[in-house]
C-alpha positions as CSV (number, residue, x, y, z in Angstrom):
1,X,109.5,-25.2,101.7
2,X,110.0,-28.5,100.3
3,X,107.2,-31.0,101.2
4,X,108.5,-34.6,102.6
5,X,105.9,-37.4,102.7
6,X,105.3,-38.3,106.5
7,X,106.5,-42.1,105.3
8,X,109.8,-40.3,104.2
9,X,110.1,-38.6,106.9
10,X,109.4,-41.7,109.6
11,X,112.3,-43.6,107.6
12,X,114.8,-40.6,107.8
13,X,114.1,-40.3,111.6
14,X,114.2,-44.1,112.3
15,X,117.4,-44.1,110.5
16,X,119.1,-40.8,112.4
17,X,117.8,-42.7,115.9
18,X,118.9,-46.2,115.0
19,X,122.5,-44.7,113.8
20,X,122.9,-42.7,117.1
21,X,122.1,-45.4,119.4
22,X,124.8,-47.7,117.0
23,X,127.4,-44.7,117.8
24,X,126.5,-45.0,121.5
25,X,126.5,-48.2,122.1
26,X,129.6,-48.7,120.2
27,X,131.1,-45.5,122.2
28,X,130.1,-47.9,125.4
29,X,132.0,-50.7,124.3
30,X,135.0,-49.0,123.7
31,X,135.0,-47.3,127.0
32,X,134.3,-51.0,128.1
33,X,137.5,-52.7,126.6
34,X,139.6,-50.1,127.5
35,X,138.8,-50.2,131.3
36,X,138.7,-53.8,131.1
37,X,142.5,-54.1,129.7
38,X,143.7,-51.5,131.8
39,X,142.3,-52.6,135.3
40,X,140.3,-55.5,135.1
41,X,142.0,-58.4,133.4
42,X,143.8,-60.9,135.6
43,X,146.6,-63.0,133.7
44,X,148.5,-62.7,130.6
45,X,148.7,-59.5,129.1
46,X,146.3,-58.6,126.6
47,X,145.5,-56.5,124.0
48,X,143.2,-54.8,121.6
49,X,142.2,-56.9,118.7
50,X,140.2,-54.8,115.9
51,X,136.4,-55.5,115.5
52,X,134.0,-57.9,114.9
53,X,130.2,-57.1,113.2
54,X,127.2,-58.1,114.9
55,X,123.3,-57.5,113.8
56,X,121.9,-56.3,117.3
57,X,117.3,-55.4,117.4
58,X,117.0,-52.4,119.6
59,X,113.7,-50.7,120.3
60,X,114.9,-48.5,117.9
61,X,115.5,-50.8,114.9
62,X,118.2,-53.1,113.5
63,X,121.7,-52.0,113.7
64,X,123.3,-54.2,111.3
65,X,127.2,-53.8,111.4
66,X,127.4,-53.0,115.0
67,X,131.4,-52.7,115.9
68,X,132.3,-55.4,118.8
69,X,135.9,-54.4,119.9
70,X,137.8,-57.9,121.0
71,X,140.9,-58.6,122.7
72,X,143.8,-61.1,121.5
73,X,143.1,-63.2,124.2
74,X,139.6,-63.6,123.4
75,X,139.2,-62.9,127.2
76,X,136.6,-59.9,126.9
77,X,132.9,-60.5,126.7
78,X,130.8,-57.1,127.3
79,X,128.0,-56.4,129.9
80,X,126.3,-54.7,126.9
81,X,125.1,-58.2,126.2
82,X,125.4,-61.9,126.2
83,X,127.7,-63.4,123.6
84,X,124.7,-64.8,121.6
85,X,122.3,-62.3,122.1
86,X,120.7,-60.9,118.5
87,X,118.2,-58.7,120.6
88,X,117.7,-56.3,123.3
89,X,115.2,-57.8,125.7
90,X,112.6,-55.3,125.3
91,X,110.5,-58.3,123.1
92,X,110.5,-60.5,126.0
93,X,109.6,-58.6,128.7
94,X,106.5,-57.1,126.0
95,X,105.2,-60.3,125.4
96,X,105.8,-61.3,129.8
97,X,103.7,-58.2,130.4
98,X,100.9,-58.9,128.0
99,X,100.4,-62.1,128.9
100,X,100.3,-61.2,132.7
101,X,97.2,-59.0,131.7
102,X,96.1,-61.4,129.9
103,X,96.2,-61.8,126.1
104,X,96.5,-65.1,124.9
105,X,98.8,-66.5,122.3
């Protein structure tokens, strides 16, 4: 049996987590797009545009080259997130409940 150090190990779990929740969330987004063409955009017709890369913080870590699908319209904005958004908003609400019990800055 081959012995990994526990640091080792921590960094090749972080890593498998943070690149299944990329795979997911870019899953979601495709779903999203597609429905969105299909049923949910009013107007002129539309239509997949490739990709764009975005760093996105998760509770899991950074996912770095997340794939953003966008439309030739440039119509689409996900419910995943706002358009500026670098973060999920697990930080804020952390630092909303500590200070509600009442650490300080």
């Amino acid at each position: 049996m081959t012995n990994i150090p526990e640091n080792s190990f921590n960094n090749l779990l972080e890593n498998a987590v943070t690149k299944l929740v990329q795979e997911k969330l870019e899953l979601l987004l495709r779903e999203e797009i597609k429905h969105y063409i299909s049923t949910e955009h009013q107007g002129p017709r539309t239509s997949l545009n490739g990709n764009y890369t975005r760093t996105y913080q998760t509770r899991y870590g950074t996912i770095n080259d997340l794939q953003v699908p966008r439309d030739r319209k440039g119509y689409f904005k996900t419910r995943l997130f706002q358009p500026y958004q670098r973060r999920e908003g697990w930080l804020e609400e952390a630092i909303i409940h500590m200070y509600k019990g009442g650490m300080s800055t």
